[in-house]
Backbone and ligand atoms as CSV (ligand in chain L), in Angstrom:
chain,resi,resn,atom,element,x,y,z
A,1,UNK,N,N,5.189,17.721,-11.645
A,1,UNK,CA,C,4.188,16.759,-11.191
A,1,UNK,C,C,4.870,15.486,-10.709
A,2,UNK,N,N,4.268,14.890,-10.184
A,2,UNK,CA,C,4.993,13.520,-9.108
A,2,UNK,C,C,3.630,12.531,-9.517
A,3,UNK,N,N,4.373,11.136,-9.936
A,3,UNK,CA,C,3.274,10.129,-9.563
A,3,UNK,C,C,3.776,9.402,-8.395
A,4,UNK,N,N,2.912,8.934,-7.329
A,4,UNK,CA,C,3.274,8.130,-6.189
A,4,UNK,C,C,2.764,6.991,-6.185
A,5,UNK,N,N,3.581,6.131,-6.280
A,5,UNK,CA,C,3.015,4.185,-6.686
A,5,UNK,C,C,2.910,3.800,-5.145
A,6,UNK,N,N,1.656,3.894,-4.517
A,6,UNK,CA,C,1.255,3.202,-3.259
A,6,UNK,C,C,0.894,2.273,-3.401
A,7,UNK,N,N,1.152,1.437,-2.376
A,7,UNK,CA,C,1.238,0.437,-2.300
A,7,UNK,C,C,0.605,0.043,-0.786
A,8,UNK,N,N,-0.942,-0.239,-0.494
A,8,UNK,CA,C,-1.370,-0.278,0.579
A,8,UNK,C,C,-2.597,-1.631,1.114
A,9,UNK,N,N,-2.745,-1.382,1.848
A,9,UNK,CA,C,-3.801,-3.226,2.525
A,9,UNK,C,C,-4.838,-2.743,1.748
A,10,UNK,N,N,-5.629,-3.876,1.340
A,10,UNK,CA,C,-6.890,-3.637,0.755
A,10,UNK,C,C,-7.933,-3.225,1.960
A,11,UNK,N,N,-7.791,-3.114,3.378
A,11,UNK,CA,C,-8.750,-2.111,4.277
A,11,UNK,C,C,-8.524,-1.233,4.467
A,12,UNK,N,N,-7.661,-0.766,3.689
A,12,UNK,CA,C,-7.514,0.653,4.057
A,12,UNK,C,C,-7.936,2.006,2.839
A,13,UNK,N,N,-8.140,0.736,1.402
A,13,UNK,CA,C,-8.485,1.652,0.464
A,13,UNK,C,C,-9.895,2.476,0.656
A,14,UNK,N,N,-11.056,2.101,0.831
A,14,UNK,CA,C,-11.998,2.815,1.159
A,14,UNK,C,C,-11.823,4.020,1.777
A,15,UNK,N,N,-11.226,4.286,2.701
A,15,UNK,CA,C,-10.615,5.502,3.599
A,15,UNK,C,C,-10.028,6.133,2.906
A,16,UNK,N,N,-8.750,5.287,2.100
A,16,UNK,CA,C,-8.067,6.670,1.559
A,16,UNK,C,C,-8.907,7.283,0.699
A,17,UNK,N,N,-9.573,6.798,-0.058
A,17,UNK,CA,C,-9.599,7.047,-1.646
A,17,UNK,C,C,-10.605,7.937,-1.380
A,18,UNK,N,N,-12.039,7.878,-0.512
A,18,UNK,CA,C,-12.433,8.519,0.570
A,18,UNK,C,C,-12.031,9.951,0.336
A,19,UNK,N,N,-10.793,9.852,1.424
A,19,UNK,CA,C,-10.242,11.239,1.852
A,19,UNK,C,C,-9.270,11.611,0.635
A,20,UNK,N,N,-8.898,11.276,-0.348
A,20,UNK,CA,C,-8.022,11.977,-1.317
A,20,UNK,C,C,-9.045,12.179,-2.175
A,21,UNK,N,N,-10.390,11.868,-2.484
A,21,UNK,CA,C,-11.381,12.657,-3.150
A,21,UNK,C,C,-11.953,13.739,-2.299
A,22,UNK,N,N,-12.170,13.586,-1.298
A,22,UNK,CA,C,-12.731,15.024,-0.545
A,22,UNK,C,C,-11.988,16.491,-0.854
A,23,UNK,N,N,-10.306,15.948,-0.796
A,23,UNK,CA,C,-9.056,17.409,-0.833
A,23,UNK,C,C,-9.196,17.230,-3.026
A,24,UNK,N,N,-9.904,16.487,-3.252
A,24,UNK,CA,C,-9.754,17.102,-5.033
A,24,UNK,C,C,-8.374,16.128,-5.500
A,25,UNK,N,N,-8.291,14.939,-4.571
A,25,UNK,CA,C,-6.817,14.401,-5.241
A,25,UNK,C,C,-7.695,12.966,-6.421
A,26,UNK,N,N,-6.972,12.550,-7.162
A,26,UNK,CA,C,-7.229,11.957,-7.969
A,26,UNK,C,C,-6.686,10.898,-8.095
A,27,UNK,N,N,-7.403,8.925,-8.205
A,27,UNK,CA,C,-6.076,7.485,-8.059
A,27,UNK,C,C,-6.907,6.619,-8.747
A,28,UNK,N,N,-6.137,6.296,-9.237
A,28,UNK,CA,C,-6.635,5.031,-9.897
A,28,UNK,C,C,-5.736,3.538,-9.156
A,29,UNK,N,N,-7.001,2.481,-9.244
A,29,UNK,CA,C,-6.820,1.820,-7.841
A,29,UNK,C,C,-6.634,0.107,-9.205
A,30,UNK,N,N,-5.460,-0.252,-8.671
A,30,UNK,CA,C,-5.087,-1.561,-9.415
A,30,UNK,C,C,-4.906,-2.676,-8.405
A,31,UNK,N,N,-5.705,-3.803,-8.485
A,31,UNK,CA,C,-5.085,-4.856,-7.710
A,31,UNK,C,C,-3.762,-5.714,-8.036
A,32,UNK,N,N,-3.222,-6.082,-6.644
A,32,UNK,CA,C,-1.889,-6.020,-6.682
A,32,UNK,C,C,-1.465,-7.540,-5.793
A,33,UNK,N,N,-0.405,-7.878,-5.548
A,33,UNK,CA,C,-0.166,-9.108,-4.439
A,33,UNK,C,C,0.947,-9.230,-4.124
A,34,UNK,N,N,1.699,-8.657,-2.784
A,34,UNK,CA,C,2.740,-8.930,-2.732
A,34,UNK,C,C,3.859,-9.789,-2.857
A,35,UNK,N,N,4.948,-9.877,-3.107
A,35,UNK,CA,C,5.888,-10.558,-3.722
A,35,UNK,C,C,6.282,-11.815,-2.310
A,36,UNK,N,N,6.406,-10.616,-0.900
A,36,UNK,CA,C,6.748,-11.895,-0.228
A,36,UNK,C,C,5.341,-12.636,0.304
A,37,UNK,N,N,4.520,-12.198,1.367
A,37,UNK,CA,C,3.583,-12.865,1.938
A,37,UNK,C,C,2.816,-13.205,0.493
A,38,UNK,N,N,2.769,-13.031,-0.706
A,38,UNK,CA,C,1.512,-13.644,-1.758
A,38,UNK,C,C,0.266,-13.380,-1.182
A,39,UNK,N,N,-0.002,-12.217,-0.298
A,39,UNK,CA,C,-1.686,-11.919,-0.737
A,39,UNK,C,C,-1.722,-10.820,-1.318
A,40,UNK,N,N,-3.102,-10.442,-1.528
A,40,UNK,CA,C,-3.411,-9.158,-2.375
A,40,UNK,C,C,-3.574,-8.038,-1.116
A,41,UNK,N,N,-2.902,-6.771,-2.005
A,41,UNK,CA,C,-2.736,-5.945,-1.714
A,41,UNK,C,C,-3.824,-5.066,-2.929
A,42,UNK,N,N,-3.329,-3.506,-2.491
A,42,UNK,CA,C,-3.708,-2.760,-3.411
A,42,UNK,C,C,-2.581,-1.834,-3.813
A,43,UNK,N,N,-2.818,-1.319,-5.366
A,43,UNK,CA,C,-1.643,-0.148,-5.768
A,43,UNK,C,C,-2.998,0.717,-6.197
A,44,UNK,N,N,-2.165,2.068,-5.710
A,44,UNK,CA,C,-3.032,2.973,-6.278
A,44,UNK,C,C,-2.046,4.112,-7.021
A,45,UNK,N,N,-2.123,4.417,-8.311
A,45,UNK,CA,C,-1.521,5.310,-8.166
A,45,UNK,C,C,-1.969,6.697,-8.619
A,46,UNK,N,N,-0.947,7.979,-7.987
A,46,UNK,CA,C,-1.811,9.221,-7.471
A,46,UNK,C,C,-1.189,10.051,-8.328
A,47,UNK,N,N,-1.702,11.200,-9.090
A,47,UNK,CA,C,-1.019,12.052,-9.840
A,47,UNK,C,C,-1.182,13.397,-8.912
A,48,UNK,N,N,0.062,14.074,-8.694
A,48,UNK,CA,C,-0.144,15.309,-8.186
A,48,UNK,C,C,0.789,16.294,-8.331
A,49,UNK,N,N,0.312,17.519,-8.804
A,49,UNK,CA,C,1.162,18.699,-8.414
A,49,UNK,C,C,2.375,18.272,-7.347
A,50,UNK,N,N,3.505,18.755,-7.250
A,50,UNK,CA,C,4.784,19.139,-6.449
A,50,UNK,C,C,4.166,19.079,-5.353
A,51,UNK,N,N,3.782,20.413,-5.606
A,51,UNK,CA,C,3.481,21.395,-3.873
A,51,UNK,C,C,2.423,20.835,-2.951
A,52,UNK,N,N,1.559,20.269,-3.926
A,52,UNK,CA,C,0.946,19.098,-2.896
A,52,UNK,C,C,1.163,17.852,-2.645
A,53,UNK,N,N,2.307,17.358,-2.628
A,53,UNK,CA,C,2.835,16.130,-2.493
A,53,UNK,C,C,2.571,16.133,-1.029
A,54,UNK,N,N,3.165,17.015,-0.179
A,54,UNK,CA,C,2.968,16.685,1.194
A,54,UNK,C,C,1.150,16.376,1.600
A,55,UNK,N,N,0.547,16.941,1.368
A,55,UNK,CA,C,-0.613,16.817,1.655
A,55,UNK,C,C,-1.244,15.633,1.147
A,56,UNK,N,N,-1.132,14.786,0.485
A,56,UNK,CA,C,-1.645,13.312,-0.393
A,56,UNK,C,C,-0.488,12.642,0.822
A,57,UNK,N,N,0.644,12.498,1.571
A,57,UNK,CA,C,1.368,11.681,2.100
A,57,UNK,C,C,0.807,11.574,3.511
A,58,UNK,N,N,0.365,13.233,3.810
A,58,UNK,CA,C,-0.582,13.132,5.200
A,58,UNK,C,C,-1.842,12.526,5.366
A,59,UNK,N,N,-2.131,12.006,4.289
A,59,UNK,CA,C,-3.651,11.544,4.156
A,59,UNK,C,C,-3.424,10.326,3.893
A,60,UNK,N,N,-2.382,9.670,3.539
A,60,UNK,CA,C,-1.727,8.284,3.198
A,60,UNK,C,C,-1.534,8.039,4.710
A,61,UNK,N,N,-0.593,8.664,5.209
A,61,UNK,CA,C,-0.355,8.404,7.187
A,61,UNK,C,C,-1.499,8.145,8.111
A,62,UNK,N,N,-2.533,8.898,7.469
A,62,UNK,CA,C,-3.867,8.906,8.626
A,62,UNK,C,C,-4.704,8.118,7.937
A,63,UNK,N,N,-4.392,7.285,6.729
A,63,UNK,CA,C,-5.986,6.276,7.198
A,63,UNK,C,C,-5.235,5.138,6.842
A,64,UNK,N,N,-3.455,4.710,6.594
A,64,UNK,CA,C,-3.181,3.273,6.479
A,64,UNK,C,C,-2.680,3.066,7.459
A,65,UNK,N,N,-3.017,2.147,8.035
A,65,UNK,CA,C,-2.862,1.576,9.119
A,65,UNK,C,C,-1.726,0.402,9.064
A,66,UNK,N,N,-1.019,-0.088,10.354
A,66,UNK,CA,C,-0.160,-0.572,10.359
A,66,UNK,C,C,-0.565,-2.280,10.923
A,67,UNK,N,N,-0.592,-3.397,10.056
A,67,UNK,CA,C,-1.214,-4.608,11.132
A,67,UNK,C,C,-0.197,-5.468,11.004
A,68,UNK,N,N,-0.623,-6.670,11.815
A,68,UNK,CA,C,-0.085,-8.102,11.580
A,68,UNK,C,C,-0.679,-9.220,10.912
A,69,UNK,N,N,0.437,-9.625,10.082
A,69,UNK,CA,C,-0.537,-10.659,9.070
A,69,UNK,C,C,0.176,-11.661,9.645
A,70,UNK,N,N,-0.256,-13.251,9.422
A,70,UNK,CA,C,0.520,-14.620,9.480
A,70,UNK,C,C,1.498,-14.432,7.840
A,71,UNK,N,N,2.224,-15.478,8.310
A,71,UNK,CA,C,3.307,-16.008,7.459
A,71,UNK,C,C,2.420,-16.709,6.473
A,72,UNK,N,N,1.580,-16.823,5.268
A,72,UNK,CA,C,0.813,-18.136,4.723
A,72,UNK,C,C,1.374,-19.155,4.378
A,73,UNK,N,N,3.081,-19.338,4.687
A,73,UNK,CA,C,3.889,-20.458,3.376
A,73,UNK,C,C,3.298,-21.623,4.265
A,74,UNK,N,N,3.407,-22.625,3.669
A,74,UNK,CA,C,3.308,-23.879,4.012
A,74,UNK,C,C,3.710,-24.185,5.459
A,75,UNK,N,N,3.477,-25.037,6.720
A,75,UNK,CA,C,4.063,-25.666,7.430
A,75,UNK,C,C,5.189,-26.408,7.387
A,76,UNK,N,N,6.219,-26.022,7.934
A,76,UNK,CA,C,7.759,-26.647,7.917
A,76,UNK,C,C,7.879,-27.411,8.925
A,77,UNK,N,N,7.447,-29.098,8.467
A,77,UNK,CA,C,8.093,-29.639,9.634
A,77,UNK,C,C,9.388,-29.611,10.275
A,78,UNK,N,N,9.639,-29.160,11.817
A,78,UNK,CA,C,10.986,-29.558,12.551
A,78,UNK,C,C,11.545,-28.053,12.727
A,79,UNK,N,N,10.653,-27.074,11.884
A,79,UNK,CA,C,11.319,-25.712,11.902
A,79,UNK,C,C,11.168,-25.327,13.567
A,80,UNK,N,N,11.703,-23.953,13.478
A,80,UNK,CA,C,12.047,-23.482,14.758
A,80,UNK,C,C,10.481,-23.227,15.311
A,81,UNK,N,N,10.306,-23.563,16.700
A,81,UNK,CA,C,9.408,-23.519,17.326
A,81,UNK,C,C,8.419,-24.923,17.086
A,82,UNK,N,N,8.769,-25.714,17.299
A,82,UNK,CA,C,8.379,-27.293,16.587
A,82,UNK,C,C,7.540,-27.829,15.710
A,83,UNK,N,N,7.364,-28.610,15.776
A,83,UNK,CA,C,6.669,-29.974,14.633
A,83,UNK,C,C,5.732,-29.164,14.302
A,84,UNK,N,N,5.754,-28.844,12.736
A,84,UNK,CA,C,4.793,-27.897,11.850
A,84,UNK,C,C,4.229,-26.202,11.914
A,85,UNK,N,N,5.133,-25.621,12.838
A,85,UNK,CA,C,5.064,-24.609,12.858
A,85,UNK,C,C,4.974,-23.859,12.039
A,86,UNK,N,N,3.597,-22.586,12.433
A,86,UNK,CA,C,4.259,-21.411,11.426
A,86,UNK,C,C,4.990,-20.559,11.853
A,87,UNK,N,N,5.677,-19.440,10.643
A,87,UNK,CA,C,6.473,-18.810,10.998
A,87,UNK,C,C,5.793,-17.626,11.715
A,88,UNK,N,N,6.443,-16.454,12.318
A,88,UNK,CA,C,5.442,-15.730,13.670
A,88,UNK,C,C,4.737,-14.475,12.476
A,89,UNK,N,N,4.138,-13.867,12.995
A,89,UNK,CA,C,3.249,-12.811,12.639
A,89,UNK,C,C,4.288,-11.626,11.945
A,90,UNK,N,N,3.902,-11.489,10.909
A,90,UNK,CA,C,4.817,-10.572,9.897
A,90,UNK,C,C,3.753,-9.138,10.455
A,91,UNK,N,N,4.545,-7.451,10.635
A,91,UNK,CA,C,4.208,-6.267,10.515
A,91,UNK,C,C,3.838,-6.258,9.033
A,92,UNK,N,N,2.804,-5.416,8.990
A,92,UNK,CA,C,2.465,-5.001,7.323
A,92,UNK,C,C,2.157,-3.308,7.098
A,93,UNK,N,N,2.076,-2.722,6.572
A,93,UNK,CA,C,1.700,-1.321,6.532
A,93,UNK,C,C,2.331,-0.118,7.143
A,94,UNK,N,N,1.875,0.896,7.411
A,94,UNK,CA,C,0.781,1.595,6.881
A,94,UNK,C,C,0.726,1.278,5.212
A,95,UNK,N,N,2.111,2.134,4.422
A,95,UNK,CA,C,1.858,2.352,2.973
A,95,UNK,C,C,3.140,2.393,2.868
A,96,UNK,N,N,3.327,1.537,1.484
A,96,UNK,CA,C,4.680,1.885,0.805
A,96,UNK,C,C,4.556,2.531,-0.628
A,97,UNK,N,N,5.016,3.986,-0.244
A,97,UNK,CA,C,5.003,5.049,-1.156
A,97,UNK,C,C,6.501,4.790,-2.256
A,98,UNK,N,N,6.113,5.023,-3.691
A,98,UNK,CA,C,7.348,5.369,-4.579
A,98,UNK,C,C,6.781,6.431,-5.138
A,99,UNK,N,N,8.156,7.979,-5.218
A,99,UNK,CA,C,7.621,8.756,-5.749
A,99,UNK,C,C,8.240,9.051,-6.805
A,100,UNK,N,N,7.724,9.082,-8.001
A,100,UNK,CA,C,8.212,9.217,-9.260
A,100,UNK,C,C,7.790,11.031,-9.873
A,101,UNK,N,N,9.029,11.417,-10.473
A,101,UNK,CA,C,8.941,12.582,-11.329
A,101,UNK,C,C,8.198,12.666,-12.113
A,102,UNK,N,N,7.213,13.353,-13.034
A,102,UNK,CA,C,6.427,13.396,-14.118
A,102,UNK,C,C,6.942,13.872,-15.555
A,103,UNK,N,N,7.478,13.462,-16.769
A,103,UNK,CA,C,8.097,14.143,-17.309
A,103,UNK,C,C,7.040,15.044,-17.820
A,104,UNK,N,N,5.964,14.680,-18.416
A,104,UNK,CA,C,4.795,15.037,-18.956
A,104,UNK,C,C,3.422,14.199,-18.644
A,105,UNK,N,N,2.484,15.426,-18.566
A,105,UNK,CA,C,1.290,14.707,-18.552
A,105,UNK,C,C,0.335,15.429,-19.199
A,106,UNK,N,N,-0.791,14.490,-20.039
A,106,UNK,CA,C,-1.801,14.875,-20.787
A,106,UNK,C,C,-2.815,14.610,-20.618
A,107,UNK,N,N,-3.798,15.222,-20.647
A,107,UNK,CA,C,-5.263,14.316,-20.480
A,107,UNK,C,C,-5.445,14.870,-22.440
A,108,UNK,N,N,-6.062,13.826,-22.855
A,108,UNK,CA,C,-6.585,13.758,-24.494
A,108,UNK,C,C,-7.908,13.263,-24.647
L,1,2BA,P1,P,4.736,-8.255,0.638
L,1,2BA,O1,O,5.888,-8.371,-0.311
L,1,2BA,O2,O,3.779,-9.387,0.685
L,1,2BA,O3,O,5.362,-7.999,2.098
L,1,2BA,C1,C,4.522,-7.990,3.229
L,1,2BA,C2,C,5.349,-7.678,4.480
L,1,2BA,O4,O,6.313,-8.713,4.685
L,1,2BA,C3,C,6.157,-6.389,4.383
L,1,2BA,O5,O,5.349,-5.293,4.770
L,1,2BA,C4,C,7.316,-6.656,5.325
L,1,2BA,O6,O,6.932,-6.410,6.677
L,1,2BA,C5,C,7.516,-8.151,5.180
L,1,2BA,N1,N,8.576,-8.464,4.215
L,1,2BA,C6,C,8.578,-8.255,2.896
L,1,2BA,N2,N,9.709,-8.723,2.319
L,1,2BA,C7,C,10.437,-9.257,3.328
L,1,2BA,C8,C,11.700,-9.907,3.395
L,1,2BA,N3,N,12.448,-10.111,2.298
L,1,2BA,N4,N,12.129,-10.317,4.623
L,1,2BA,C9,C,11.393,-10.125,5.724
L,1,2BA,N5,N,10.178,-9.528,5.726
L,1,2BA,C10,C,9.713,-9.087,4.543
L,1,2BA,P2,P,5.528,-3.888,4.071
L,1,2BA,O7,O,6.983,-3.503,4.092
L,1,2BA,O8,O,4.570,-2.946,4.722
L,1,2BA,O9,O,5.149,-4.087,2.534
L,1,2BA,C11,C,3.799,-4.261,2.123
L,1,2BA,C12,C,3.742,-4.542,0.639
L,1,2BA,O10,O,4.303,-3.408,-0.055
L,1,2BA,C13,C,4.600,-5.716,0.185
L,1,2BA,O11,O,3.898,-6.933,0.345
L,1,2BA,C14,C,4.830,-5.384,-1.281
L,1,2BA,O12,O,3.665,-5.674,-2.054
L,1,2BA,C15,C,4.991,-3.875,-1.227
L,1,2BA,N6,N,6.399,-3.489,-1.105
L,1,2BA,C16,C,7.081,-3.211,0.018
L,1,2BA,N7,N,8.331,-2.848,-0.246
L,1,2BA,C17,C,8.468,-2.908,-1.585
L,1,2BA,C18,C,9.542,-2.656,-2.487
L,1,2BA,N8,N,10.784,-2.269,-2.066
L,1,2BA,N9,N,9.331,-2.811,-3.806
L,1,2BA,C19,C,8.116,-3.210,-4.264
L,1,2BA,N10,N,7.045,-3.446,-3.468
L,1,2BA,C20,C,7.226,-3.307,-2.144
Protein backbone atom coordinates (compact mmCIF):
# COMPACT_ATOMS: atom_id res chain seq x y z
CA UNK A 1 0.00 0.00 0.00
CA UNK A 2 1.31 3.64 -0.74
CA UNK A 3 0.13 6.80 1.06
CA UNK A 4 0.46 9.92 -1.30
CA UNK A 5 0.81 13.37 0.67
CA UNK A 6 -0.76 15.83 -2.03
CA UNK A 7 -0.34 18.72 -1.87
CA UNK A 8 -2.79 20.86 -4.11
CA UNK A 9 -4.73 24.64 -4.66
CA UNK A 10 -7.73 24.79 -2.70
CA UNK A 11 -9.78 25.01 -6.43
CA UNK A 12 -8.99 22.23 -7.34
CA UNK A 13 -10.12 20.08 -4.35
CA UNK A 14 -13.77 19.80 -5.24
CA UNK A 15 -12.81 18.08 -8.59
CA UNK A 16 -10.48 15.86 -7.29
CA UNK A 17 -12.07 14.51 -4.38
CA UNK A 18 -15.08 14.43 -6.83
CA UNK A 19 -13.34 12.12 -9.17
CA UNK A 20 -11.27 9.91 -6.64
CA UNK A 21 -14.71 9.08 -5.02
CA UNK A 22 -16.39 8.11 -8.25
CA UNK A 23 -13.13 5.29 -9.09
CA UNK A 24 -13.80 4.07 -5.06
CA UNK A 25 -10.48 6.02 -4.00
CA UNK A 26 -10.52 7.27 -0.53
CA UNK A 27 -8.69 11.15 1.18
CA UNK A 28 -8.87 12.76 3.84
CA UNK A 29 -8.55 16.51 3.17
CA UNK A 30 -6.32 18.74 5.81
CA UNK A 31 -5.80 22.40 5.48
CA UNK A 32 -2.46 23.39 4.80
CA UNK A 33 -0.26 26.82 3.80
CA UNK A 34 2.59 26.89 2.00
CA UNK A 35 5.95 27.54 3.36
CA UNK A 36 7.02 29.97 0.59
CA UNK A 37 4.05 32.14 -0.87
CA UNK A 38 2.11 31.74 2.95
CA UNK A 39 -1.31 31.02 1.53
CA UNK A 40 -3.45 28.12 2.09
CA UNK A 41 -3.28 25.35 0.23
CA UNK A 42 -4.74 21.93 0.64
CA UNK A 43 -3.12 18.35 1.72
CA UNK A 44 -4.97 15.51 1.08
CA UNK A 45 -3.85 12.43 1.86
CA UNK A 46 -4.74 9.17 -0.25
CA UNK A 47 -4.41 5.57 0.82
CA UNK A 48 -4.04 3.10 -1.99
CA UNK A 49 -3.28 -0.27 -3.14
CA UNK A 50 0.24 -0.44 -5.32
CA UNK A 51 -1.38 -1.33 -8.48
CA UNK A 52 -3.52 1.51 -8.37
CA UNK A 53 -1.19 4.10 -7.72
CA UNK A 54 -1.13 4.99 -11.35
CA UNK A 55 -4.69 5.56 -11.63
CA UNK A 56 -5.17 8.12 -8.35
CA UNK A 57 -1.93 10.13 -10.20
CA UNK A 58 -4.07 10.28 -13.51
CA UNK A 59 -6.86 11.77 -11.77
CA UNK A 60 -4.46 14.10 -9.76
CA UNK A 61 -3.10 15.32 -13.56
CA UNK A 62 -6.64 15.92 -14.89
CA UNK A 63 -8.33 18.08 -12.46
CA UNK A 64 -5.10 20.14 -10.81
CA UNK A 65 -4.51 22.65 -12.62
CA UNK A 66 -1.50 24.69 -13.10
CA UNK A 67 -1.92 28.82 -12.23
CA UNK A 68 -0.26 32.02 -11.38
CA UNK A 69 -0.32 33.46 -8.07
CA UNK A 70 1.34 37.08 -7.00
CA UNK A 71 4.30 37.16 -4.76
CA UNK A 72 2.15 38.42 -1.29
CA UNK A 73 5.54 39.58 0.66
CA UNK A 74 5.50 43.02 1.40
CA UNK A 75 6.54 45.85 -1.12
CA UNK A 76 10.34 46.40 -1.40
CA UNK A 77 11.15 49.74 -1.87
CA UNK A 78 14.01 50.36 -4.75
CA UNK A 79 13.74 46.56 -5.63
CA UNK A 80 14.13 45.51 -9.15
CA UNK A 81 11.54 46.91 -11.37
CA UNK A 82 11.10 50.22 -9.20
CA UNK A 83 9.82 52.16 -6.28
CA UNK A 84 7.63 49.48 -4.40
CA UNK A 85 7.39 46.82 -6.59
CA UNK A 86 6.09 43.47 -6.43
CA UNK A 87 7.88 40.62 -7.14
CA UNK A 88 6.39 38.98 -10.72
CA UNK A 89 3.77 36.24 -10.76
CA UNK A 90 4.96 32.92 -9.16
CA UNK A 91 3.69 29.32 -11.33
CA UNK A 92 1.76 27.19 -8.76
CA UNK A 93 0.43 23.64 -9.38
CA UNK A 94 -0.93 21.25 -10.76
CA UNK A 95 0.00 18.90 -7.50
CA UNK A 96 2.85 18.09 -5.47
CA UNK A 97 2.67 14.41 -4.88
CA UNK A 98 4.92 12.47 -1.96
CA UNK A 99 4.66 8.89 -2.18
CA UNK A 100 5.15 7.04 0.85
CA UNK A 101 5.34 3.07 1.45
CA UNK A 102 2.72 1.62 3.86
CA UNK A 103 4.24 -0.52 6.43
CA UNK A 104 0.83 -1.49 7.79
CA UNK A 105 -2.58 -0.53 7.74
CA UNK A 106 -5.67 -1.09 9.91
CA UNK A 107 -9.01 0.04 10.02
CA UNK A 108 -10.25 -0.79 14.01
P1 LIG B 1 4.47 27.27 -1.48
O1 LIG B 1 5.62 26.85 -0.62
O2 LIG B 1 3.70 28.46 -1.04
O3 LIG B 1 5.06 27.51 -2.96
C1 LIG B 1 4.23 28.05 -3.96
C2 LIG B 1 5.01 28.13 -5.28
O4 LIG B 1 6.12 29.01 -5.13
C3 LIG B 1 5.61 26.80 -5.72
O5 LIG B 1 4.64 26.06 -6.45
C4 LIG B 1 6.80 27.23 -6.55
O6 LIG B 1 6.39 27.58 -7.88
C5 LIG B 1 7.23 28.51 -5.87
N1 LIG B 1 8.32 28.27 -4.91
C6 LIG B 1 8.28 27.58 -3.77
N2 LIG B 1 9.47 27.62 -3.13
C7 LIG B 1 10.27 28.39 -3.89
C8 LIG B 1 11.62 28.83 -3.78
N3 LIG B 1 12.39 28.48 -2.73
N4 LIG B 1 12.12 29.61 -4.78
C9 LIG B 1 11.37 29.96 -5.83
N5 LIG B 1 10.07 29.59 -5.99
C10 LIG B 1 9.54 28.80 -5.04
P2 LIG B 1 4.60 24.49 -6.35
O7 LIG B 1 5.98 23.93 -6.59
O8 LIG B 1 3.51 24.01 -7.25
O9 LIG B 1 4.25 24.14 -4.83
C11 LIG B 1 2.94 24.33 -4.31
C12 LIG B 1 2.92 24.03 -2.83
O10 LIG B 1 3.29 22.65 -2.65
C13 LIG B 1 3.94 24.80 -2.01
O11 LIG B 1 3.44 26.07 -1.66
C14 LIG B 1 4.11 23.90 -0.80
O12 LIG B 1 3.00 24.04 0.09
C15 LIG B 1 4.04 22.52 -1.43
N6 LIG B 1 5.37 22.01 -1.77
C16 LIG B 1 6.01 22.09 -2.94
N7 LIG B 1 7.18 21.48 -2.91
C17 LIG B 1 7.32 21.00 -1.65
C18 LIG B 1 8.34 20.27 -0.98
N8 LIG B 1 9.51 19.90 -1.58
N9 LIG B 1 8.15 19.94 0.31
C19 LIG B 1 7.01 20.30 0.95
N10 LIG B 1 5.99 20.98 0.37
C20 LIG B 1 6.15 21.33 -0.92
Amino acid sequence: MKLLITIVQDQDVPGLLEALGEDGFRATKLASTGGFLRVGNTTLLIGVEAVRLDSVLSIIKRTCKKREQGDPSPTIPFSRGGLGTRLEKISVGGATVFSIDVERFEKI
